[in-house]
Residue, then its C-alpha position, 0 to 999 in steps of 0.5 A: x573246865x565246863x562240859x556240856x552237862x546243863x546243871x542249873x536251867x532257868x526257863x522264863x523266869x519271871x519275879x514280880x513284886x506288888x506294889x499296891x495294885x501294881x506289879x514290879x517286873x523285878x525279873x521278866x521272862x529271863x531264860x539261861x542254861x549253866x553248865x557242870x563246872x563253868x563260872x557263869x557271870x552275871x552283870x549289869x547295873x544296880x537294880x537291872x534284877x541280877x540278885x533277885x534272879x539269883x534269890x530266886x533260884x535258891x528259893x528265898x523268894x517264891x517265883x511268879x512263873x516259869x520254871x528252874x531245873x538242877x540236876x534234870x530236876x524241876x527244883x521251883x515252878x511259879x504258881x502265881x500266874x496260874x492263880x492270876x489266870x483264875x482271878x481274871x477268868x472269874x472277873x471276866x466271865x462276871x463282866x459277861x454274865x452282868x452283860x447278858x443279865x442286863x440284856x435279858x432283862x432289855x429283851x425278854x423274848x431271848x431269855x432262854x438263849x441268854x440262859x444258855x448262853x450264862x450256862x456256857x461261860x460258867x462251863x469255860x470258866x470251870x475248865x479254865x479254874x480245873x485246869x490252872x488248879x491242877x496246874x498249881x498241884x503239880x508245882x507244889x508237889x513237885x518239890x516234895x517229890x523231887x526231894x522224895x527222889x534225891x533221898x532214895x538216890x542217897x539211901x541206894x548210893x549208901x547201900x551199895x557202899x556198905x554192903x561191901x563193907x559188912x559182908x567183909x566185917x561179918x566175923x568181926x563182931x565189933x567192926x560190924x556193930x561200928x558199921x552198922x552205927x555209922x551206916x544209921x548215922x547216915x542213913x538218918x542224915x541222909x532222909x533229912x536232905x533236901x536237893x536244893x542244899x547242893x545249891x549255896x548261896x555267898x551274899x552280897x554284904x558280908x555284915x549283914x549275912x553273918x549272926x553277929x550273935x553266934x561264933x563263927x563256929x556256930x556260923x560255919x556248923x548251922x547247914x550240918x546242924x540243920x541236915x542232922x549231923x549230931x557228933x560234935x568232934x566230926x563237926x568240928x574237924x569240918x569247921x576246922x579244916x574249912x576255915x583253914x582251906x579259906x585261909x583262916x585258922x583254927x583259933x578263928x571259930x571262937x570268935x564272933x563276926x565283929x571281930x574281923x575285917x571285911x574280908x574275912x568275914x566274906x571268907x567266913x561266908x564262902x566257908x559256911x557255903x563251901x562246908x555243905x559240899x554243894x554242887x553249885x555256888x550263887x555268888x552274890x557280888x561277893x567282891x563289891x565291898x572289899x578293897x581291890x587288893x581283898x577282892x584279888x584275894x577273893x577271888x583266888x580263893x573262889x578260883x582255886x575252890x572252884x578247881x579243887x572241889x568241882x564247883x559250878x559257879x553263877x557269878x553276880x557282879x557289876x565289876x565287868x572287869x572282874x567278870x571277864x577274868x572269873x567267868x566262861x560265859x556273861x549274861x547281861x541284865x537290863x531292866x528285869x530282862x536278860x538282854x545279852x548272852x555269850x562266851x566272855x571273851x565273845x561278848x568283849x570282843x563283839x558286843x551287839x546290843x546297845x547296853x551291852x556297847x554301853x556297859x563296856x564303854x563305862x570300864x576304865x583303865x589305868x591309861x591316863x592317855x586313853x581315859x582322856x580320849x575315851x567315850x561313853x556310850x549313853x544307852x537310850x531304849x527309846x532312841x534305840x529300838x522301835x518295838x511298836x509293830x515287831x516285838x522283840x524275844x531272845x535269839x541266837x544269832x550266832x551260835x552261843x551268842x543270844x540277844x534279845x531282838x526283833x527281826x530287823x535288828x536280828x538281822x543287822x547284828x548277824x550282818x555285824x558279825x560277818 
């Protein structure tokens, strides 16, 4: 079960995409806490940002702004809203000094004002670009000092467990030098780490995440081979023994991805992730193109992984149905944002926001009776929610259960909940 250790803080993550001149709010101001060894869902409608929001954790995409934290350490700091804050000081500060040249040369008696006036704006203009470049510094340089930290940590762990070992080795001159050996070995790939690889990511379409030109040894061994392990009999073993915990065998690692059906392949994906021994685990709809019976079986196995070695789970799906049965805690996705947040069993039994309301109306279930009577709820933003005066922000109104609200439906919904 889950403690109240926060491993993985998401802090208004925003990721905009350009299209032309415009920006494309994939995922909008989204915040969230995942906590030590819970599964945490993720749900919501084709296209609502739930993907997007998981690539951008792991660093496959660079965010806009806010801020992501693993282990008390900031791991991505978006810089592009500091470069955009640049951008529209200096059109701003042109659109006034254009102004103010127009003017002087309307009005000549107020020249000198003018002068010191433009002088002013230039002044504001440097301390607003000094301040965003110092702020854009900071974000790139904390990644390398974060992963300057996470080695040191290593090489002080390795430290303390080997000295014991060659103080206990000193007579024996052999079993001394093999220890040194192993401790190099070590150290090596230790210097080499990163702390963002204690995050693995299982993707969505378990065709296209998979070299079709590389064996599935190669496949499982590429996060060793990258972290700088060199013996190939210990990287086999590795291969070896994680395909048999994902429920393959041994004679699988020579083949190549083609060769199986989907849901092996999906165990191939979740054994090249499980291999790193990450802490945490995005698990990218990993279910949505298997047959229901594979996906029980998928599940299972991310179940009895989860139990076995410890892992934190961010769980993406559109299945509510599979979601409640996995995760501790559902985040809702609408339109880029995070529009709902509560303990499962919580937000299945009082779901307060529209779409949420919405979302589980749409399960189905095998109960010809009850299908034949239920209703969907058509969830209409327009209709639903008057956000001309108030606006609205993501509240707790019910401790653990956050909604994105103004003031007046903040109060409704706590009257709801009475």
């Amino acid at each position: 079960m889950a403690n109240q250790e926060v491993l993985l803080k998401v802090e208004h993550l925003c990721q905009y995409f350009r299209l032309g001149r415009k920006d494309l709010k994939a995922v909008d101001d989204v915040s969230f806490e995942i906590h030590r060894g819970e599964s945490f869902g993720l749900v919501g409608e084709s296209g609502c940002g739930k993907t997007t929001t998981g690539r951008s954790i792991i660093k496959l995409y660079d965010i806009t702004s806010g801020n992501v934290y693993f282990k008390g350490e900031r791991i991505g700091a978006g810089i592009r809203s500091y470069q955009d804050a640049i951008t529209a000081a200096r059109t701003d500060a042109a659109a006034k000094i254009k102004a103010l040249r127009e003017e002087k040369d309307a009005d000549p008696a107020r020249k000198e004002q003018i002068r010191e006036e433009i002088k002013q704006i230039n002044k504001e203009l440097g301390d607003i670009v000094d301040r965003n470049r110092a702020l854009i510094r900071g974000a790139r340089s904390s990644s390398k000092d974060v992963d300057k930290r996470y080695v040191e940590t290593l090489l002080k762990a390795l430290e303390a467990e080997y000295a014991p070992k060659f103080d206990a080795a000193r007579l024996d001159s052999e079993k001394l030098a093999a220890l040194q050996k192993e401790y190099k070995n070590r150290c090596r790939v230790a210097k080499k780490s990163k702390l963002i690889t204690q995050i693995q990511m299982i993707f969505q379409d378990p065709i296209a995440s998979l070299d079709p030109r590389m064996t599935v040894r190669d496949i499982i061994a590429e996060g060793l081979v990258i972290k700088g392990i060199t013996d190939q009999a210990y990287i086999n073993e590795k291969v070896y023994e994680i395909l048999e915990t994902v429920g393959l065998v041994r004679e699988h690692a020579d083949r190549y991805p083609h060769e199986f059906s989907g849901g092996q392949r999906q165990r191939i994906g979740i054994a090249r992730a499980v291999i790193m021994q990450p802490e945490m685990i995005i698990a990218d709809e990993p279910v949505s193109a298997l047959d229901v019976s594979i996906q029980a079986q998928v599940i299972n196995l991310l179940n009895d992984l989860r139990d076995r070695l410890g892992l934190t789970i961010l769980f993406i799906a559109h299945d509510l149905s599979v979601v409640k049965y996995f995760s501790d805690r559902i985040g809702v996705m609408y339109f880029g944002k995070m529009v709902e947040l509560a303990d499962s069993d919580e937000l299945f039994k009082n779901p307060l926001h529209p779409y949420t309301k919405s979302l589980l109306s749409a399960i189905p279930l095998p109960d010809p009776v009850y299908e034949k009577q239920r209703t969907r709820i058509i969830y209409n933003p327009i209709a639903e929610h008057d956000y001309t005066v108030d606006m609205p922000s993501f509240r707790e109104v019910a401790p653990g259960h956050f909604v994105h609200c103004n003031d007046a439906e903040e109060a409704k919904y706590k009257q709801q909940l009475k």
